[in-house]
C-alpha positions as CSV (number, residue, x, y, z in Angstrom):
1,X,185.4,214.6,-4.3
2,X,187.7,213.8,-7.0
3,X,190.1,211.6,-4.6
4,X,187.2,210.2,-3.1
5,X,185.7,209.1,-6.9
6,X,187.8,205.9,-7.3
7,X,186.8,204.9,-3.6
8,X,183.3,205.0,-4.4
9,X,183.1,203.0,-7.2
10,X,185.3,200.3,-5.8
11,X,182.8,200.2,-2.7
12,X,179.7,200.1,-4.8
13,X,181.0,197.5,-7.1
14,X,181.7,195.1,-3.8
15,X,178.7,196.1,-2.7
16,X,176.8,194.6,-5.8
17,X,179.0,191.6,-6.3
18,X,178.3,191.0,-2.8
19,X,174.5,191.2,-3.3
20,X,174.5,188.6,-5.9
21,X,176.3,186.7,-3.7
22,X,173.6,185.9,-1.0
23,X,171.3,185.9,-3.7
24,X,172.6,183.2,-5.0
25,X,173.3,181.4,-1.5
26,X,169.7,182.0,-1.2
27,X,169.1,180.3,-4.3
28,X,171.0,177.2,-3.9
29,X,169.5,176.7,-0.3
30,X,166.1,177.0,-1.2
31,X,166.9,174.7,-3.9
32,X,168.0,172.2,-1.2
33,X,165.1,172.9,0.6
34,X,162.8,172.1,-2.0
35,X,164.8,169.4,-3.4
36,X,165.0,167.6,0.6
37,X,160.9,168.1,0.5
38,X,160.5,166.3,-2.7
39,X,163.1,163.4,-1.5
40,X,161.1,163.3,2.2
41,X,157.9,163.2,-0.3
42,X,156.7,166.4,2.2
43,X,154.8,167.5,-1.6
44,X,152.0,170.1,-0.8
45,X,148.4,168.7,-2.0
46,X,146.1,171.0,-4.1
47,X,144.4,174.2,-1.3
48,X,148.0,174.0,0.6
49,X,147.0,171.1,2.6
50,X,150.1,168.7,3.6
51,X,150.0,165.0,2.5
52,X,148.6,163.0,5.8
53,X,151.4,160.6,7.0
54,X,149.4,159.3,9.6
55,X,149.2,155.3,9.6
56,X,146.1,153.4,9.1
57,X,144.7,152.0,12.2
58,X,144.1,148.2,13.2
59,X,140.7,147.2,10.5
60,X,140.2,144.6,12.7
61,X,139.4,146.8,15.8
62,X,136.1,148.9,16.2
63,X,137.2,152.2,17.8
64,X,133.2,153.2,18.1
65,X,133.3,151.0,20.9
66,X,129.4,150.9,23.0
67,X,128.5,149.2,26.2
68,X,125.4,148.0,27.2
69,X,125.3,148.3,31.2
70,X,122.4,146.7,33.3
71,X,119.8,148.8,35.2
72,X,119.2,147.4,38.6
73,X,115.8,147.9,40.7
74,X,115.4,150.6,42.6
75,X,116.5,154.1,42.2
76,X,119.7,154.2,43.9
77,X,118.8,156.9,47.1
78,X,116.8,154.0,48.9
79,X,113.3,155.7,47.9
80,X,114.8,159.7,47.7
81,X,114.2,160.3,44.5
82,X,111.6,157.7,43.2
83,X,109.2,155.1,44.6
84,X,108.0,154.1,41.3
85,X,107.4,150.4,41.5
86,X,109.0,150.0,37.7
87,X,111.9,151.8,39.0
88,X,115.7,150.7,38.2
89,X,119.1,152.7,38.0
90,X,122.1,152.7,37.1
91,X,125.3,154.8,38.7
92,X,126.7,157.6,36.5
93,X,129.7,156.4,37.9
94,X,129.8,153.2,36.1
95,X,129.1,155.6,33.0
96,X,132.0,157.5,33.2
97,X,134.0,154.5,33.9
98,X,133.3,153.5,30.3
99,X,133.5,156.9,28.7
100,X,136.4,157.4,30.3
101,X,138.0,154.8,28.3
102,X,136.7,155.5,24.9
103,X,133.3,154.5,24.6
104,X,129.9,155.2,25.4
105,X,126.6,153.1,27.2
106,X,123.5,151.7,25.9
107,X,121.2,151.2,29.1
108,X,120.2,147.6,29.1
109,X,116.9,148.0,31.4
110,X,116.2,144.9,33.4
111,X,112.4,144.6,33.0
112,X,112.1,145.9,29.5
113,X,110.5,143.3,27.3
114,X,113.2,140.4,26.2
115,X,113.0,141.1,22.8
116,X,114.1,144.8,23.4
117,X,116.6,143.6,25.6
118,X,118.3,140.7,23.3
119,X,117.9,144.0,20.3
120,X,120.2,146.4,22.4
121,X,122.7,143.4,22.5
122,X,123.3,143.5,18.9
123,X,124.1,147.1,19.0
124,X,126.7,146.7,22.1
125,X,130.5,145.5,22.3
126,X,130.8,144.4,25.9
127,X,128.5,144.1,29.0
128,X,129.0,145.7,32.6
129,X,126.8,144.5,35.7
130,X,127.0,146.6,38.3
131,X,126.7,146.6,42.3
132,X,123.9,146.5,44.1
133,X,121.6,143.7,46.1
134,X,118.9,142.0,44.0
135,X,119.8,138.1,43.8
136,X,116.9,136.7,42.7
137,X,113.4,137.5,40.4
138,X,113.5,139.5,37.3
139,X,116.8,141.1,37.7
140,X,118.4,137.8,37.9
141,X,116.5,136.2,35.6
142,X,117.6,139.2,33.0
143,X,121.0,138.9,34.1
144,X,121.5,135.0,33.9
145,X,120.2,135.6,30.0
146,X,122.2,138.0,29.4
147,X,125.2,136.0,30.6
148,X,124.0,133.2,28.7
149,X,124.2,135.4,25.3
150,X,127.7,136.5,26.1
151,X,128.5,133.0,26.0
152,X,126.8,132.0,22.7
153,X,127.8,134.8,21.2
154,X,131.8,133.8,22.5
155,X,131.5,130.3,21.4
156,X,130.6,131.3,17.8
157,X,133.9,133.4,17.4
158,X,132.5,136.8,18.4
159,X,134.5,138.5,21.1
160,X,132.4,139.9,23.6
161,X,133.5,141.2,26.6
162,X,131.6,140.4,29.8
163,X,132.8,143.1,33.2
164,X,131.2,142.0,36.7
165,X,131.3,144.4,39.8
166,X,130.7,143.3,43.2
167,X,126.9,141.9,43.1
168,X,127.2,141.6,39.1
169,X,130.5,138.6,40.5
170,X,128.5,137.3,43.1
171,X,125.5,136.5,40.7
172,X,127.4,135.1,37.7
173,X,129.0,133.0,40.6
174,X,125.7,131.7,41.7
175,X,124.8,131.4,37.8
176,X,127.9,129.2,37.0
177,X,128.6,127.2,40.3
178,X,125.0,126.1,39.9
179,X,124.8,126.5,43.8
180,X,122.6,129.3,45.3
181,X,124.2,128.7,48.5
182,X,127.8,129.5,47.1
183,X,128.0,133.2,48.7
184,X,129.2,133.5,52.4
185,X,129.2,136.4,54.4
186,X,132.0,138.7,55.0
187,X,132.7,142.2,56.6
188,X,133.6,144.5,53.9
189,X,131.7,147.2,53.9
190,X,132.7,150.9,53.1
191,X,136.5,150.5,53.2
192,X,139.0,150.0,51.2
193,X,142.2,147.5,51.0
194,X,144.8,145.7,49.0
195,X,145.0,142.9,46.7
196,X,146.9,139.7,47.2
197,X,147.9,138.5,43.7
198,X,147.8,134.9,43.2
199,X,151.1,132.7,43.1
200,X,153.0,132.6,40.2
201,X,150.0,134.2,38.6
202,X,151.0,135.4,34.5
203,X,149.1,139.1,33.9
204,X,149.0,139.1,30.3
205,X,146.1,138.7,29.2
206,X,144.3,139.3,32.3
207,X,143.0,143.4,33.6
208,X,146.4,143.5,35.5
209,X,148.5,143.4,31.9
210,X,148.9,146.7,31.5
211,X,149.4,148.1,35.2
212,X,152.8,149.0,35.6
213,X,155.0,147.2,37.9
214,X,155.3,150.0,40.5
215,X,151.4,149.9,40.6
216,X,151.2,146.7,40.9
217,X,153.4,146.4,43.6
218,X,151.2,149.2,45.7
219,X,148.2,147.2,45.3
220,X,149.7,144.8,47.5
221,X,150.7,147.1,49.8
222,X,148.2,150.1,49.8
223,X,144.7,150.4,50.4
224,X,144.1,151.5,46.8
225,X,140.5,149.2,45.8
226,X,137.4,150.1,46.9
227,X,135.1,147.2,48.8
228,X,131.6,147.3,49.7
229,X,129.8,144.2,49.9
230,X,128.7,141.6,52.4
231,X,129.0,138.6,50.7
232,X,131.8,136.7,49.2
233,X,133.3,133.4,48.3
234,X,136.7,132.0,50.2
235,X,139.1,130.4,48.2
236,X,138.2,127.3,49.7
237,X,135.2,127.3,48.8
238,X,135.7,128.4,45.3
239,X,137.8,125.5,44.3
240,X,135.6,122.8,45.8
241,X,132.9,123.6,43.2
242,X,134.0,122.5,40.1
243,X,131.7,124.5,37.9
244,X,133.3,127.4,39.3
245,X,137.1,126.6,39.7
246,X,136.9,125.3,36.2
247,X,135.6,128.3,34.6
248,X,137.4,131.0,36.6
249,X,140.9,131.3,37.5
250,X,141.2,133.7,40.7
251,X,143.8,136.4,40.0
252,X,143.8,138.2,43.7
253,X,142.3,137.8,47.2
254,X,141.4,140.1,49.8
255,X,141.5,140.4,53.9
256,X,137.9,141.8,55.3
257,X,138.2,143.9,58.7
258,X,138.0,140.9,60.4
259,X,140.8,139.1,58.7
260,X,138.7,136.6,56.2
261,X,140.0,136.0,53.1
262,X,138.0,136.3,49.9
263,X,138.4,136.1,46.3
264,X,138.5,139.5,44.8
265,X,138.9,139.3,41.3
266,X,138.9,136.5,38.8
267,X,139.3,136.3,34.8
268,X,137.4,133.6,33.0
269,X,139.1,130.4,31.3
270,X,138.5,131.1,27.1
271,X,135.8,134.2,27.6
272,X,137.1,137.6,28.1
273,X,134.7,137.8,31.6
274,X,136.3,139.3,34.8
275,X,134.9,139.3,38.2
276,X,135.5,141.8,40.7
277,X,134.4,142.1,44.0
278,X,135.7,145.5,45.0
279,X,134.7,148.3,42.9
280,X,137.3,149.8,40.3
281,X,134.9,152.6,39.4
282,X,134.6,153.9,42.8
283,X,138.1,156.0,43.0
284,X,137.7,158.2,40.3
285,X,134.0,158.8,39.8
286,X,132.3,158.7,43.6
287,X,132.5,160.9,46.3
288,X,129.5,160.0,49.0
289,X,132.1,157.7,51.2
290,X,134.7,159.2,53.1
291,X,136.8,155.8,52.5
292,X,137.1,155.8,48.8
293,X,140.7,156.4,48.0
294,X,141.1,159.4,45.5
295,X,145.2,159.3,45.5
296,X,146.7,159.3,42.0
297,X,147.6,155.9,42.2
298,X,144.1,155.1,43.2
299,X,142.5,157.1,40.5
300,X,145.5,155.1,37.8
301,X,143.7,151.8,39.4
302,X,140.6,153.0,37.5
303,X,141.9,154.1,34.7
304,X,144.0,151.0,34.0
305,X,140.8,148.9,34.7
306,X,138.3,150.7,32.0
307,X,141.4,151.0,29.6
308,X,141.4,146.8,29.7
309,X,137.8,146.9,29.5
310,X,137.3,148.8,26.5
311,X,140.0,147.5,24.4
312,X,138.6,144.6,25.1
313,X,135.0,145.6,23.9
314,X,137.3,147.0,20.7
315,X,137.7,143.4,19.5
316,X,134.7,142.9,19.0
317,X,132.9,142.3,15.4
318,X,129.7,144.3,16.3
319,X,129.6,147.2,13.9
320,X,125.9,148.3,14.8
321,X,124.5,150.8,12.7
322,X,125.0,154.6,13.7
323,X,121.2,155.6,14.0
324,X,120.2,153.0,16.3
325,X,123.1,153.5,18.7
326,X,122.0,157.2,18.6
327,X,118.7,156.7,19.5
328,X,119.6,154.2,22.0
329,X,122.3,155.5,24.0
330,X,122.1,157.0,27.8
331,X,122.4,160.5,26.5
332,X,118.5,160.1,25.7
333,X,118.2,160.2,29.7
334,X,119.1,162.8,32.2
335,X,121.8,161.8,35.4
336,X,119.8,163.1,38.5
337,X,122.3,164.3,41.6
338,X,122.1,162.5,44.8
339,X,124.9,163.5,46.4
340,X,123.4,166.2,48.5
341,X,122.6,163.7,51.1
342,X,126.4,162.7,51.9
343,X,125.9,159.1,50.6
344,X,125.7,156.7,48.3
345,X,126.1,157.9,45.2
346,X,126.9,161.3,43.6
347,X,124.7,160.5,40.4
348,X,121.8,157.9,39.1
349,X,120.3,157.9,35.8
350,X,116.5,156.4,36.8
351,X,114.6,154.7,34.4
352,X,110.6,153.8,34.9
């Protein structure tokens, strides 16, 4: 023990020495730790919360975005579900469509009172007519006013964005060529088909801006938009009427399955209003027709579509008061399923 005396005391001493050591490494890195937080200003706020670094977004965007869609007669399931007289619908597809963007729906009913109807505008960024048949009576008449508002409320500075799906293009066609003879019959029902973009046609600014380019390309190519209608407008007839041609620029045709050429979608001159006959909901949200394309590119075709709408309907100056979108909104009514029968669509909200 004696020889071994001197040994342990030299060991222990490097021992200590050591200790204090990586003590004081310790020391001097959590001094640079502390010192880097205070130069990265990473300072702790009062309750351990961490100072939000998170930018301010755009003031001059509305990102509570609400979109007043128009019922159309009817229920939907050609009598199935109601035969009330009063009856009008609208397809929970088109619903989703809109929340699946980033905002939510305000059901503009066609034959409520005007007054009601003109009130729900003032509490809506954007407007979306739908599909369906009716061309003339109260629905039009409702629609045409409606149209007329977007307008006014465009030509005072107010952005408003205006979406029009398959019968909601055909009737803002009639309503601005002024000619109820402008439609012409085609054969697109129930299938789907590719667009033919227009010549040296520029897509900023129009629903196609955002699409990336290896999407766009496959809309020319692939079957990827949905169309169901029976009525149309050739290009040849569209530019002859001057109302029309003057107001619209067409941004892509389409072939029916008998190989006449139609104008498929169309953006407005100075109003953000875009036409569409074929159906950009369809892909993602309906399931009743076996010819509905579901790939993913078809289902980016939707998304890309609301995504325009909505930040679209997000410039807009409406800031409507919380409690009357709230008692307003379509969450006040109850989607009824269809789909059982196979066809049509999968889900209606009803209103009478």
């Amino acid at each position: 023990m004696g020889r071994s005396g001197p040994w342990s005391w030299l060991c222990f001493s490097l021992l200590v020495v050591g200790s204090f050591k990586v003590l004081d490494v310790a020391a001097a890195a959590q001094s640079i730790v502390f010192s880097g937080r205070a130069a990265g200003e990473e300072k702790l706020l009062q309750g351990g919360q961490k100072k939000s670094e998170c930018p301010f977004p755009d003031p001059s965007l509305y990102y509570r975005p609400v979109i007043g869609i128009l019922s159309h007669p009817g229920d939907g399931a050609s009598g199935r579900l109601s035969n009330a007289t009063d009856a009008s619908y609208i397809a929970a597809s088109y619903v989703k469509f809109v929340e699946s963007a980033g905002a939510r729906v305000i059901p503009l009913i066609f034959n409520e009172p005007r007054e009601i109807i003109y009130e729900k505008l003032k509490l809506v960024n954007g407007v979306l007519f739908t599909g369906g048949w009716a061309k003339r009576g109260l629905y039009y008449d409702t629609a045409q006013d409606i149209l007329q508002k977007v307008l006014e409320m465009n030509d005072a500075g107010k952005h408003f964005p205006l979406f029009a799906i398959c019968l909601g293009f055909e009737i803002v066609s009639i309503m601005i060529s002024k000619d109820e003879d402008i439609l012409e019959h085609f054969s697109g029902t129930n299938q789907a088909s590719t667009l033919t973009f227009a010549e040296d046609m520029a897509f900023q600014g129009t629903i196609f801006q955002r699409f990336p380019p290896s999407l766009l390309a496959k809309l020319s190519k692939e079957c990827l938009v949905m169309q169901n209608h029976k009525y149309g407008i050739s290009p040849g007839r569209f530019q002859q009427n001057p109302d029309l041609s003057s107001f619209f620029k067409i941004l892509t045709t389409s072939t029916d399955d008998e190989g006449q050429v139609y104008v498929s979608t169309v953006q407005a001159h100075g109003y953000p209003i875009t036409g569409f006959q074929w159906h950009p909901e369809k892909n993602a949200f309906e399931w009743g027709v076996s010819a509905i394309p579901h790939s993913e590119d078809a289902v980016q075709v939707t998304q890309h579509a609301a995504n325009y709408f909505i930040s679209e309907a997000r410039k807009s100056s409406n800031r409507p008061p919380a409690g009357q979108v709230l008692a307003n909104l379509i969450y006040n009514f109850r989607a009824t399923y269809c789909g059982k029968a196979g066809k049509g669509y999968d889900e209606v909200y009803i209103f009478s």
